[in-house]
N, C-alpha and C positions, 0 to 999 in steps of 0.2 A: 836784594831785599831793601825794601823802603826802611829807613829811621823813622821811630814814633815821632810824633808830634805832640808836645806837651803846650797844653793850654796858656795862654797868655793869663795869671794867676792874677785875679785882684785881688786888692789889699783887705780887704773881709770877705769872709770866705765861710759857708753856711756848714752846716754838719758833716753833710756829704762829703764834699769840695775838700773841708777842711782832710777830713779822714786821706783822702786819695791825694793829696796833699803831701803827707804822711806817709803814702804807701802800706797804711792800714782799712779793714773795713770800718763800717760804721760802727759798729756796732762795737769792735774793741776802741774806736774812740774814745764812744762815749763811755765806757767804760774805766779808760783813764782821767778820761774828765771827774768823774764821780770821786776816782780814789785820790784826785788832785795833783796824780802827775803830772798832764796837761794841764794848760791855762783852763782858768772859768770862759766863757762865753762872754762876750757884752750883748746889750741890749738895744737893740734900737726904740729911739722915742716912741711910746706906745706898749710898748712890752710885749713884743707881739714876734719877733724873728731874735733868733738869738744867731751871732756871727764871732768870728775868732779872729783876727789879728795877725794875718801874716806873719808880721814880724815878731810877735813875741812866739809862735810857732816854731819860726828860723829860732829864736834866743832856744829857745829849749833844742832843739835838735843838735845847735852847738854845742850844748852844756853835755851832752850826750861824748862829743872827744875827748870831754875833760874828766870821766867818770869811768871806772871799770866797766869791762863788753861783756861782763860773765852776768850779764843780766836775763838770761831765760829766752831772749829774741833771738830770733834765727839772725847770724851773721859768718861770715868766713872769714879766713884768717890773711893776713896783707903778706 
């Protein structure tokens, strides 16, 4: 069996992207966006596409080993 192939990621990355990103849908995304667990969005000139930040993405996912796992998300045990 072949291994996936993960996309070569840029560094702002749209709602979608971001989610799958994430290994969430969109739609819990934006849902964490709202309740400000995730980062806000920036804005590109114009106000017109809203994109995320790779990196502050990674910063949060890190901040994730440093925090208790008894947080409601599906995970298994090491």
């Amino acid at each position: 069996m072949a291994k996936p192939v993960m996309p070569d990621w840029g560094r702002l990355l749209r709602r979608e992207l971001a989610a799958a990103y994430l290994g969430v849908s969109a739609s819990k995304f934006s849902q964490l966006v709202q309740e400000g667990v995730l980062p806000a969005p920036r804005t590109f000139p114009g106000g017109t596409v809203n994109v995320w930040d790779r990196r502050e993405l990674d910063g949060w996912a890190d901040s994730l080993a440093e925090t208790e796992t008894s947080n409601g998300w599906d995970h298994t045990a090491a």
